[in-house]
C-alpha positions as CSV (number, residue, x, y, z in Angstrom):
1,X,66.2,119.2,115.6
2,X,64.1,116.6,117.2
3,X,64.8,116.8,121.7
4,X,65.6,113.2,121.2
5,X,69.5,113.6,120.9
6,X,71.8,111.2,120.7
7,X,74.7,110.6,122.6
8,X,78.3,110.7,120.7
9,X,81.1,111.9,120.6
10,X,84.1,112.4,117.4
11,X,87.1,112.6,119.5
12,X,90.9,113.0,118.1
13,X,92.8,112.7,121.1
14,X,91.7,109.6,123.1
15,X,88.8,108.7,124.1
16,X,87.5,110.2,127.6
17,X,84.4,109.3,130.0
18,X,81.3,110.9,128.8
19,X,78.1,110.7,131.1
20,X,75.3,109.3,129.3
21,X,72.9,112.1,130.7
22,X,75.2,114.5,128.7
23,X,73.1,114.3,125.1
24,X,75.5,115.3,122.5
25,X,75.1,114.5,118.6
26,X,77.9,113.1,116.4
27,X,78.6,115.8,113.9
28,X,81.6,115.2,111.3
29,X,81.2,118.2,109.4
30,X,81.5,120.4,112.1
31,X,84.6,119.0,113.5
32,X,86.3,119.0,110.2
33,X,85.1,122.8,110.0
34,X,87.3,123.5,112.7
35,X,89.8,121.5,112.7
36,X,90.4,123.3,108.7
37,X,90.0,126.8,110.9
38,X,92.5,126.1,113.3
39,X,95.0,124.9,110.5
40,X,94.0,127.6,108.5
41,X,93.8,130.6,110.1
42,X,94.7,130.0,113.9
43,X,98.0,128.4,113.1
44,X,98.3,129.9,109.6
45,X,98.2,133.6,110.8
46,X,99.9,132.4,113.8
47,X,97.3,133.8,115.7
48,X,98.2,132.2,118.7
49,X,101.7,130.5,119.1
50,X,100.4,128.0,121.3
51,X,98.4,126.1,118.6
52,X,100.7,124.3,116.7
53,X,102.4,121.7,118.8
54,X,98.8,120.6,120.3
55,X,97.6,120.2,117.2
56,X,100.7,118.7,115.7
57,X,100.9,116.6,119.0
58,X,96.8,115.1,118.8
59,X,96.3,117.0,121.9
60,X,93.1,118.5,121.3
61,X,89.5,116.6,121.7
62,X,87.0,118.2,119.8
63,X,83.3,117.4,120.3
64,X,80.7,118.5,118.2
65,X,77.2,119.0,120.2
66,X,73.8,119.5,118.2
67,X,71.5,119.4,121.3
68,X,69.4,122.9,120.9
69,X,69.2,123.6,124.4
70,X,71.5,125.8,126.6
71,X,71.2,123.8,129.7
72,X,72.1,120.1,128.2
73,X,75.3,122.4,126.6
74,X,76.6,123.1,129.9
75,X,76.4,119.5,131.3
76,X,78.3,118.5,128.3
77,X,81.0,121.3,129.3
78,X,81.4,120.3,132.5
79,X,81.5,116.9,132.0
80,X,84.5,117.2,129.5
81,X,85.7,119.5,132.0
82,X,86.0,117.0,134.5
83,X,87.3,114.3,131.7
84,X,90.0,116.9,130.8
85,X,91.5,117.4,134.5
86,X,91.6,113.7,135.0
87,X,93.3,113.1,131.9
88,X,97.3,112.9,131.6
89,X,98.1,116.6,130.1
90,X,100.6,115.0,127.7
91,X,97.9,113.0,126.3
92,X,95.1,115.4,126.1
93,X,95.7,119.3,126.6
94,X,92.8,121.0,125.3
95,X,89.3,120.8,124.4
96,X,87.3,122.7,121.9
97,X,83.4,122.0,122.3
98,X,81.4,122.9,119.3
99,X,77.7,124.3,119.4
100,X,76.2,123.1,116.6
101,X,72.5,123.0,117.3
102,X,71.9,126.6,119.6
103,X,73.9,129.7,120.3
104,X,74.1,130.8,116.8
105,X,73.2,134.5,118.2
106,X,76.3,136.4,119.3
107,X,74.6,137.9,121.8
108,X,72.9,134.6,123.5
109,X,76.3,133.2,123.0
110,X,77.8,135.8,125.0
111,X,75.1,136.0,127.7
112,X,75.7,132.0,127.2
113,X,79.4,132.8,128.7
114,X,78.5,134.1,131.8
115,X,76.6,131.1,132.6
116,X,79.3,128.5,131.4
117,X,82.2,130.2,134.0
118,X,79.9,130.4,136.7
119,X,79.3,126.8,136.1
120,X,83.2,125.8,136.2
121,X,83.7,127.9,139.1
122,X,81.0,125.9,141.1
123,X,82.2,122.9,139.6
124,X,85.9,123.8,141.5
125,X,87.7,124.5,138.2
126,X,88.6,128.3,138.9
127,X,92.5,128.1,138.8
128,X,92.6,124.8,137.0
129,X,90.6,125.1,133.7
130,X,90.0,128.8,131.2
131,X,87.3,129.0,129.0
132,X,88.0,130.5,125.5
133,X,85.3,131.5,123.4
134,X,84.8,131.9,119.5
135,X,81.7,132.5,117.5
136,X,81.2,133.1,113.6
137,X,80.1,137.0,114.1
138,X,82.0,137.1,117.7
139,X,82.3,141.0,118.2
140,X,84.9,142.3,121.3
141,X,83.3,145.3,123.6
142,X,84.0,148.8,121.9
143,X,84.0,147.5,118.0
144,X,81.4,147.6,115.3
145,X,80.8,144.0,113.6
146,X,82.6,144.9,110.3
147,X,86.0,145.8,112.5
148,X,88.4,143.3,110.9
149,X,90.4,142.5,114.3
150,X,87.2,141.0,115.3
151,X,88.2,137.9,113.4
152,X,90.8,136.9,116.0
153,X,88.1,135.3,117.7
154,X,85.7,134.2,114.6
155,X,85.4,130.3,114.0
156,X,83.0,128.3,111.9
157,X,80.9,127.6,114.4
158,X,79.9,129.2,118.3
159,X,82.7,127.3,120.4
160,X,83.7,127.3,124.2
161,X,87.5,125.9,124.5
162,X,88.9,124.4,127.9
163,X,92.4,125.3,128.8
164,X,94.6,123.8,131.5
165,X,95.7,127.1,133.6
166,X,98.9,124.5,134.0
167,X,100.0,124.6,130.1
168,X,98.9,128.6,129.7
169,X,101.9,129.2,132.3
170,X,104.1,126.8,130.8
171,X,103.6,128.4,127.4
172,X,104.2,132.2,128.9
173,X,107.1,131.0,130.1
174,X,108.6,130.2,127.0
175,X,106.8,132.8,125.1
176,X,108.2,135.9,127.0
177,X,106.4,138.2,125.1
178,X,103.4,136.8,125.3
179,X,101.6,140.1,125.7
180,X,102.6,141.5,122.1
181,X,100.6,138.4,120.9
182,X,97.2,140.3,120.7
183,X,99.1,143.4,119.2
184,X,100.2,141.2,116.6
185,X,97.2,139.8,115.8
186,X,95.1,142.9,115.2
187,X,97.9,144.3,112.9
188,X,97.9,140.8,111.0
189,X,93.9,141.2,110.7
190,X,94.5,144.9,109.6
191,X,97.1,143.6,107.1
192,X,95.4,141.3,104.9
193,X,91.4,143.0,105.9
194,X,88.1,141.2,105.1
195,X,89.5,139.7,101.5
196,X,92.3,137.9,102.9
197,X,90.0,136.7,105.6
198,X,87.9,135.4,103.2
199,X,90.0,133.9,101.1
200,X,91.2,131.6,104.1
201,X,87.3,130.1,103.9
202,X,87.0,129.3,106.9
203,X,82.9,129.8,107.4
204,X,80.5,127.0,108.2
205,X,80.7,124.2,105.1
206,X,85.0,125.0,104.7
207,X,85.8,121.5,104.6
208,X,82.9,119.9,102.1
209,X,84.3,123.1,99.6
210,X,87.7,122.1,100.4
211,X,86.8,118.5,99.8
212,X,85.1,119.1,96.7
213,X,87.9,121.1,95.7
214,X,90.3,118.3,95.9
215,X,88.0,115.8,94.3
């Protein structure tokens, strides 16, 4: 990709302040990707209980950035940071911000972590905002990369998602058992293993297949 990057944004939600020094590239594909991966598999597996009503409520912004270098990445995230505390929580919740142009190393993308909550923290979002993180081969501490629970965190594409600290209490609160939710998950993963992960299609290029599917 060429360092001239252009600036724009797909958004779902509603349409947020974006500083023009934050280079971003409109990317459809990728959006759709994970939009089809949280349908899919975050909300189909009910992977995490939380999902649904954002989604089913336009909640979440997703932005798709192609820019190829790490710094320009965590502008972006801290600009949509600051877009998503000044937004009204009942209008926009969430934000899932999409790496489409760097990162694609697990290990550079976790390395890549450290640097992106450092940069909230300094920013004054520690206690306000979380940062969630998926990745195509994410892999948690402890597991080889062919461990099937690693999946909980696998999306299409290397992904940093902004939480409100607000709405993670809220949801404990009605979700008592909150803690059960990652046992859960690695016995679902364990349940239907690599083929039934696989036949969710959920990789890079889901939604073209899917779309050429229905055509």
């Amino acid at each position: 990709m060429a360092s001239a990057v252009r600036h724009s944004f797909l958004v779902t939600a509603v349409p947020l302040p974006v500083s023009d020094s934050a280079p971003a590239a409109y990317d459809e594909a990728a959006i759709a990707d994970t939009r089809l991966w949280l349908e899919r598999a975050v909300i189909g597996l009910n992977l995490c209980p939380f999902a649904k009503s954002v989604h089913a409520k336009a909640q979440i912004r997703y932005v798709s950035c192609a820019t190829e270098f790490e710094g320009d990445l965590l502008d972006i995230l801290e600009s949509e940071a600051k877009g998503l505390v000044a937004e009204d929580p009942r209008r926009l919740d969430t934000i899932l911000l999409i790496a489409t142009g760097c990162l694609s190393d697990f290990l550079d993308f976790n390395d890549f972590l450290g640097r992106a909550e450092r940069r909230l923290r300094r920013a004054g979002f520690d206690g306000v905002l979380q940062l969630a993180s998926f990745h195509p081969d994410y892999c948690f501490a402890g597991t080889e990369p062919e461990d099937v629970t690693n999946c909980t965190n696998r999306a299409p594409w290397p992904t940093l998602h902004l939480l409100r600290e607000a709405s993670l209490d809220r949801a404990v609160e009605a979700f008592p058992d909150a803690e059960a939710i990652y046992e859960r998950n690695m016995e679902t993963l364990e349940r239907i293993g690599f083929a039934g992960w696989s036949a969710l299609d959920v990789s890079a290029g889901a939604a073209h297949r899917a779309a050429g599917e229905g055509a």
